[in-house]
C-alpha positions as CSV (number, residue, x, y, z in Angstrom):
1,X,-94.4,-13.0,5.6
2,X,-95.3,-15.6,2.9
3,X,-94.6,-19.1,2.8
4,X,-95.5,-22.1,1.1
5,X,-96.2,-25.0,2.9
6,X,-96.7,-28.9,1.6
7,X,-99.8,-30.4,2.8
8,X,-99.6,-33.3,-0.3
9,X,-99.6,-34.7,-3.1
10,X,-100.4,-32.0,-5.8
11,X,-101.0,-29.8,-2.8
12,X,-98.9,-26.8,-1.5
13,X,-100.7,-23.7,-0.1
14,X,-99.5,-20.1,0.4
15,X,-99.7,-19.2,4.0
16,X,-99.4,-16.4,6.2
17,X,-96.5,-16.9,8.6
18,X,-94.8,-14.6,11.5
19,X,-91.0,-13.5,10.6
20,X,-88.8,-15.4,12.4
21,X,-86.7,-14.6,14.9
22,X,-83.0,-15.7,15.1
23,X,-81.7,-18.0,18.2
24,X,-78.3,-18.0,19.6
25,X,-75.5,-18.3,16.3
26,X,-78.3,-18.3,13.7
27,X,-79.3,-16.1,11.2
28,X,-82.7,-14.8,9.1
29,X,-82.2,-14.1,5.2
30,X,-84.4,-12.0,3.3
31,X,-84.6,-14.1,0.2
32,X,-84.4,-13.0,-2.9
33,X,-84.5,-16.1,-5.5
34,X,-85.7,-19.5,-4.8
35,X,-84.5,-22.3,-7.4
36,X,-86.9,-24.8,-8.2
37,X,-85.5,-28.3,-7.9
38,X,-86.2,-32.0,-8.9
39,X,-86.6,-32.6,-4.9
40,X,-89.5,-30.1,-4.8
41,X,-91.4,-31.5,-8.0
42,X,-91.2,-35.0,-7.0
43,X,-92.2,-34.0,-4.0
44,X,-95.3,-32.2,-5.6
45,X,-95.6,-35.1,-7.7
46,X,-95.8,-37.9,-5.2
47,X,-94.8,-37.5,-1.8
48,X,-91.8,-37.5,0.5
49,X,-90.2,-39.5,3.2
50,X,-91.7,-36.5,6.2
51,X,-95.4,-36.8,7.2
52,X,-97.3,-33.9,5.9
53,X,-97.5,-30.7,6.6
54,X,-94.0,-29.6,6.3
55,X,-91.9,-26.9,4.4
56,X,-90.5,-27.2,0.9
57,X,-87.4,-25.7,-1.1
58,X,-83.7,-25.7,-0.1
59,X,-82.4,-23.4,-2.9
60,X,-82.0,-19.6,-2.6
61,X,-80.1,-16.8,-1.9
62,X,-80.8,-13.4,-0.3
63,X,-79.7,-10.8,2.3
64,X,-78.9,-11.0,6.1
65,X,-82.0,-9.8,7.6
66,X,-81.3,-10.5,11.5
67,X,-78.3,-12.2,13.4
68,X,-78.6,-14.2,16.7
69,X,-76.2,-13.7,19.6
70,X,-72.6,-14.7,19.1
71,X,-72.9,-14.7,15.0
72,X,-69.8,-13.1,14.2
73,X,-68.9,-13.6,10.3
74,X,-72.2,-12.4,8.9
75,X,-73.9,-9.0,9.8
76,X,-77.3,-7.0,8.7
77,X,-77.0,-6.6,5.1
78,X,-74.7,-9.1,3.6
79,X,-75.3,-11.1,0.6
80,X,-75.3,-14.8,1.2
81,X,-75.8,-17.8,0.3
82,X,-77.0,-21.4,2.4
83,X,-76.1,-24.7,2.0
84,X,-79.7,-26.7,3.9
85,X,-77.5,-29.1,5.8
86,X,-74.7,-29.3,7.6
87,X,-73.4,-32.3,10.1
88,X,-73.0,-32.5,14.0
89,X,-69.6,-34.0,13.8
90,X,-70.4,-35.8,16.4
91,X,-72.1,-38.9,15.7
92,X,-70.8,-42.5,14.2
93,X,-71.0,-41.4,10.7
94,X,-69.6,-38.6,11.1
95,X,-66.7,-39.8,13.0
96,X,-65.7,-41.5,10.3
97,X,-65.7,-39.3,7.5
98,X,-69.4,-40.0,6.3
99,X,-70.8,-36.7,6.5
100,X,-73.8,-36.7,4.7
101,X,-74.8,-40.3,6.2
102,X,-74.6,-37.5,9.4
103,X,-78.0,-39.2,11.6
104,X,-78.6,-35.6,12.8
105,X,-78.6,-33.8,9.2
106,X,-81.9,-32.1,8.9
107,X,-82.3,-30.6,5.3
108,X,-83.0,-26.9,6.1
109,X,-86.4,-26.7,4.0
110,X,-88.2,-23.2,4.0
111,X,-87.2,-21.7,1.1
112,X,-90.4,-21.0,-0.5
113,X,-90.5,-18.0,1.9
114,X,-90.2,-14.0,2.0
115,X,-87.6,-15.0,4.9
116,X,-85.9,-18.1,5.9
117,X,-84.1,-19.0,9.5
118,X,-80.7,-20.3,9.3
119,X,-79.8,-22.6,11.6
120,X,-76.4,-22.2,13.9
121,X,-74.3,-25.3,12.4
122,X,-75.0,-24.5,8.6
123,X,-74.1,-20.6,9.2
124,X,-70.9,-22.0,10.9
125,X,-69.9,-24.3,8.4
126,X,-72.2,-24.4,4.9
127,X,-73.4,-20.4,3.8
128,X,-71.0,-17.7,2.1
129,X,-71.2,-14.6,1.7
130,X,-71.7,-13.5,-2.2
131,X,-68.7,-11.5,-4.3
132,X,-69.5,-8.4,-5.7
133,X,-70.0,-10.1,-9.4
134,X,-71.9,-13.0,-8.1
135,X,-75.9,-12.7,-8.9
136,X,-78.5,-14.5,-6.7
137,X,-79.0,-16.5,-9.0
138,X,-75.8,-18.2,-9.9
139,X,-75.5,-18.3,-5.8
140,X,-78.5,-20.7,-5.2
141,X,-76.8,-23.5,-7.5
142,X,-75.2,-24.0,-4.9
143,X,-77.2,-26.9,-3.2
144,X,-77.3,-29.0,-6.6
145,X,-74.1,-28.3,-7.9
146,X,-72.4,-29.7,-4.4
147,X,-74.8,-32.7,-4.9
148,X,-73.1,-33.4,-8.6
149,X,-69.4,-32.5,-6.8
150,X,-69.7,-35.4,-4.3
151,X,-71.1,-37.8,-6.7
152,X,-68.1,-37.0,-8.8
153,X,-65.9,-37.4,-6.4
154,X,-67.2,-40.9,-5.6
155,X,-65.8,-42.2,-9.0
156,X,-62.6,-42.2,-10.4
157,X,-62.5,-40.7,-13.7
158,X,-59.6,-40.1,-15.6
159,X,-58.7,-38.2,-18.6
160,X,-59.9,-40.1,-22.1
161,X,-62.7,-42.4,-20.1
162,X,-65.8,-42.3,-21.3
163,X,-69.1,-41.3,-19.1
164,X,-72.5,-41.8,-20.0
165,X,-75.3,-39.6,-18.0
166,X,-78.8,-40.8,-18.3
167,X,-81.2,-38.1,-17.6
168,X,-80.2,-34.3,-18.2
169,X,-82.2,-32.7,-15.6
170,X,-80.3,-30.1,-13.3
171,X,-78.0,-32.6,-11.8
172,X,-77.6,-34.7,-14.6
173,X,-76.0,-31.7,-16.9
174,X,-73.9,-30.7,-13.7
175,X,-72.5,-34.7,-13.6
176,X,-72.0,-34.0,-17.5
177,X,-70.3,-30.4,-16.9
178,X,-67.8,-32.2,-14.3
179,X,-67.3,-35.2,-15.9
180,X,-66.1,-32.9,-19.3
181,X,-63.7,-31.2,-16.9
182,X,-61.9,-34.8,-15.5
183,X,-61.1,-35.1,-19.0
184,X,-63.6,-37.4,-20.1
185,X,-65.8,-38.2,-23.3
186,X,-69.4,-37.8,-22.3
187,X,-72.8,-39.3,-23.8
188,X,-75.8,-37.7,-22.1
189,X,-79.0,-39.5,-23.1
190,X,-82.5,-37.6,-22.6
191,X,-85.6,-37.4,-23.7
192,X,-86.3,-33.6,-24.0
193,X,-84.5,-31.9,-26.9
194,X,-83.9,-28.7,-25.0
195,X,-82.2,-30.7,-22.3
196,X,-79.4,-32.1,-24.9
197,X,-78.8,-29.1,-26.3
198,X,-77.8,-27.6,-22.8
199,X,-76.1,-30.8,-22.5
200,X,-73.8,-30.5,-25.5
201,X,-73.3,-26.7,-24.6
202,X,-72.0,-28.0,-21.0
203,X,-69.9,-30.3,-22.9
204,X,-71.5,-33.6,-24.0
205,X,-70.0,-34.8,-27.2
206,X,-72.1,-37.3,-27.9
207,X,-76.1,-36.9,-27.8
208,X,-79.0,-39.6,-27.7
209,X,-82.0,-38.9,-27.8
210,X,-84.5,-41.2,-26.1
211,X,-87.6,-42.3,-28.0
212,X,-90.1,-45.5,-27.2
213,X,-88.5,-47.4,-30.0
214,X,-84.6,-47.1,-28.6
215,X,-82.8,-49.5,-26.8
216,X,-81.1,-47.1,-24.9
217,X,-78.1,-49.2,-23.8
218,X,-77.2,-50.7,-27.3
219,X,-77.4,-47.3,-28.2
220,X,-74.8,-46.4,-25.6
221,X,-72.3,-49.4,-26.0
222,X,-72.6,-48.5,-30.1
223,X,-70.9,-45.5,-29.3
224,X,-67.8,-47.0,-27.0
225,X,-64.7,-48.4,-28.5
226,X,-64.9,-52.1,-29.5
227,X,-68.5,-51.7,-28.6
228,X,-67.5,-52.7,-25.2
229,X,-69.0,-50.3,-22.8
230,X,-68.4,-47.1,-20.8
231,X,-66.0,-46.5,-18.7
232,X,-68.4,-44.9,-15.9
233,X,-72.7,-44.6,-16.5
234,X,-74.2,-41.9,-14.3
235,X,-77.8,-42.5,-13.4
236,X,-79.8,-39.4,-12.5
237,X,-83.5,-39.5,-13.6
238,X,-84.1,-41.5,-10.6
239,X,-85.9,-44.4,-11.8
240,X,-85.5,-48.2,-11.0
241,X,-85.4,-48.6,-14.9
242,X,-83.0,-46.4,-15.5
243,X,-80.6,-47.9,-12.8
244,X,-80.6,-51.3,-14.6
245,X,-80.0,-49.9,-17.7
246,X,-76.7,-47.9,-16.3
247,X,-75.8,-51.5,-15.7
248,X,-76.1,-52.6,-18.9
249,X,-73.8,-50.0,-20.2
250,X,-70.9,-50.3,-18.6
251,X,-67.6,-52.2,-19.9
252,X,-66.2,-55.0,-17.7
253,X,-64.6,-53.3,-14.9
254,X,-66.7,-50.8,-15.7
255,X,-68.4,-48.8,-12.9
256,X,-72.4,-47.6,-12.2
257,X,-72.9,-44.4,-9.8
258,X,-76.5,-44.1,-9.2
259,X,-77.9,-40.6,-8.0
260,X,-81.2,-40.7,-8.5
261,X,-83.5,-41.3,-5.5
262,X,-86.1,-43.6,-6.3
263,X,-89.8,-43.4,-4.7
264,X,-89.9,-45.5,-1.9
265,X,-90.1,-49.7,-1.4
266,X,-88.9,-49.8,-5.2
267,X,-86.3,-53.0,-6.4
268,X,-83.7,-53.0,-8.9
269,X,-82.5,-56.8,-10.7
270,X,-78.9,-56.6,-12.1
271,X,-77.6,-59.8,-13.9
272,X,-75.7,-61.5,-11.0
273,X,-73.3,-63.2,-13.3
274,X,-72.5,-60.5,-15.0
275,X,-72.1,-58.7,-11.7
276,X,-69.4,-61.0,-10.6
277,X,-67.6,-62.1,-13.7
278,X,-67.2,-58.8,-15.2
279,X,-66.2,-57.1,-11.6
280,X,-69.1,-54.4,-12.3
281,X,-68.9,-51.6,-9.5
282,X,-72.7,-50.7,-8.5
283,X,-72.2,-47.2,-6.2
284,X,-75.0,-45.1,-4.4
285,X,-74.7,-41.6,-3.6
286,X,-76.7,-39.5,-1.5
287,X,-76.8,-36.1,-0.9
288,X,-72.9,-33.7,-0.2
289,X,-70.9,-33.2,2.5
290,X,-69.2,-29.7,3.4
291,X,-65.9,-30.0,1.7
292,X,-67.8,-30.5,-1.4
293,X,-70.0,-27.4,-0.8
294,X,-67.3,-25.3,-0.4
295,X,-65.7,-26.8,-3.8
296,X,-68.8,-26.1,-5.0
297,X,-68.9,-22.7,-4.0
298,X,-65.4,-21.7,-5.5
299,X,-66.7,-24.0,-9.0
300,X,-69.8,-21.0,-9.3
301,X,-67.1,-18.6,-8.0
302,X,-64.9,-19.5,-11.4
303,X,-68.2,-19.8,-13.1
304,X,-67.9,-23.5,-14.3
305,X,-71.3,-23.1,-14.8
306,X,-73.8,-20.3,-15.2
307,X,-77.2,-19.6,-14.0
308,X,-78.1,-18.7,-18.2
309,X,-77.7,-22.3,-19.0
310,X,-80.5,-23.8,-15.7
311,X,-82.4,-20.5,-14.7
312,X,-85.2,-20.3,-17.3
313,X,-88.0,-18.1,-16.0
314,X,-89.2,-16.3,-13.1
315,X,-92.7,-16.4,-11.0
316,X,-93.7,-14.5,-8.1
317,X,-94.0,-16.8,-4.5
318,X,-98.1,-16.7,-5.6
319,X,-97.1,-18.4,-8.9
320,X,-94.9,-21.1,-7.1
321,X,-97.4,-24.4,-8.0
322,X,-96.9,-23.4,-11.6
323,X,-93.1,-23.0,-11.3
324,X,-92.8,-26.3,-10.5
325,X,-95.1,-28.1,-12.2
326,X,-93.3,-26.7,-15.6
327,X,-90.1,-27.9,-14.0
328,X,-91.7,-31.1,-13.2
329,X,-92.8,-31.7,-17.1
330,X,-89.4,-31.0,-18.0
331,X,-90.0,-27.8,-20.2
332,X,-87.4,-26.1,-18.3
333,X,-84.2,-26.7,-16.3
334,X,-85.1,-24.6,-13.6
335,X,-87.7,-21.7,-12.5
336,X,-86.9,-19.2,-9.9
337,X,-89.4,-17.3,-7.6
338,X,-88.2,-13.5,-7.4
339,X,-88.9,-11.5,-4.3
340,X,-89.9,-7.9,-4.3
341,X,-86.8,-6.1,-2.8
């Protein structure tokens, strides 16, 4: 089969690769889309926490190709989707209730691939099979869209609060999507054009577009009432900048969620008066856990969001480097690698 394979910065190769064979409870798709995600082009862009060479992708959908002994809800054939984590349940974290702090929660990547192996605790807990109406497409959401679910979760908005989002990448427009069905007035801040539109479609009512000249946080607070801050600011371009602005946005009481993972041995500075006086909640998120996949699941299901509004254009698996490098530059939401059937 063909794989791709990260061997650097600005360095991915197609390789040749045996099929692989399933272990006890696993399970071998036959992909037939790969999503192109903010993960892989940072990744692409300037390197990752694992050492080189490794696999890349974690966003697809496809057809059981081969089951392992003792699989019994999935057979030859089916369509399915696959979370690329899952916890062991068994650990500290995990014990109490932090799934995706899990310290044996591998992400599942691979799938830049013809086939990908699925291993026995996600096909027990984090992949679905497909309904009849469901495409491949709208399927492989999955991964990001559970990412946007837990961060959501992590904050309490209420009906009539006001959210900002800075950065409308994939995530970012799924934070705004949620956060407009909480209830809440949302201001999504980008720099692309094509991003804001999407964002206003998804429900934004309020767009800002970023230019060199903006001070994006007076810009923000301008729109709140009183000028006197958001209720909630949602960081997800994943920049150190960006997380001190959020700060600056928020009313007293107000509360900062940041998404965004930052490249690595990178500080933040928030104003420690400010910080204390005006009881300003700073919040990290990382990752999902399972209960939020499977919300996720049933949010595509009910089609809270479609695969028109973050699926721009397909490549073959030989065209994968220039997928992502056009997601990278932020022409597009997302790209998607088609298989041949």
């Amino acid at each position: 089969m063909k794989q791709i394979v990260y061997h650097g910065i600005q360095d991915i190769r197609l390789e040749e690769k045996d099929v692989p064979m399933p272990g006890d409870g696993e399970v071998v798709v036959k992909n037939h889309v790969t999503l192109t995600c903010g993960t892989d082009a940072k990744m692409y862009m300037r390197g990752y926490r694992y050492d080189p060479p490794h696999l890349i992708g974690h966003e697809a959908a496809g057809v059981v190709y081969a089951v392992g002994k003792g699989v019994k809800d999935f057979k030859i054939g089916d369509r399915v989707v696959a979370h690329n984590t899952a916890p062991c349940h068994k650990c500290f974290y995990c014990k109490k209730g932090q799934h995706s702090m899990c310290v044996d929660l591998p992400s599942n990547l691979g799938s830049y691939a013809e086939y990908q192996l699925i291993p026995k605790n996600i096909v027990e807990e984090t992949m679905f099979k497909l309904p009849d109406d469901m495409s491949y497409k709208q399927a492989a959401l999955m991964e990001p869209l559970a990412c946007a679910v837990y961060g959501t979760s992590q904050i309490p908005i209420e009906f009539g609060d006001t959210v900002v989002v800075n950065g409308c990448g994939p995530i970012g427009l799924m934070f705004i999507r949620l956060s407009y069905l909480r209830g809440a007035r949302v201001i999504a801040c980008d720099i692309q054009k094509n991003r804001l539109k999407i964002a206003e479609k998804l429900g934004a009512q309020e767009l800002i577009e970023i230019t060199p000249e903006l001070d994006q946080a007076e810009a923000v607070i301008n729109l709140t009432e009183d000028k006197r801050g958001v209720d909630f600011a949602i960081e997800a371009a994943g920049l150190p900048s960006v997380w001190e602005m959020s700060f600056n946005m928020v009313r007293p009481g107000g509360t900062v969620l940041c998404f965004g993972g930052t490249k690595k041995d990178t500080t933040v500075t928030f104003d420690c008066t400010r910080f204390h006086y005006d009881q300003i909640t700073v919040k990290s998120v990382f990752h999902t856990t399972p209960i939020h996949v499977k919300a996720a699941f049933e949010l595509l299901k009910m089609k809270a969001i479609n695969e028109e509004d973050f699926v721009q254009n397909e490549y073959t698996i030989e065209e994968t480097e220039k997928a992502i490098i056009e997601h990278a530059r932020g022409k597009v939401i997302k790209n998607c690698i088609i298989y041949p059937s």
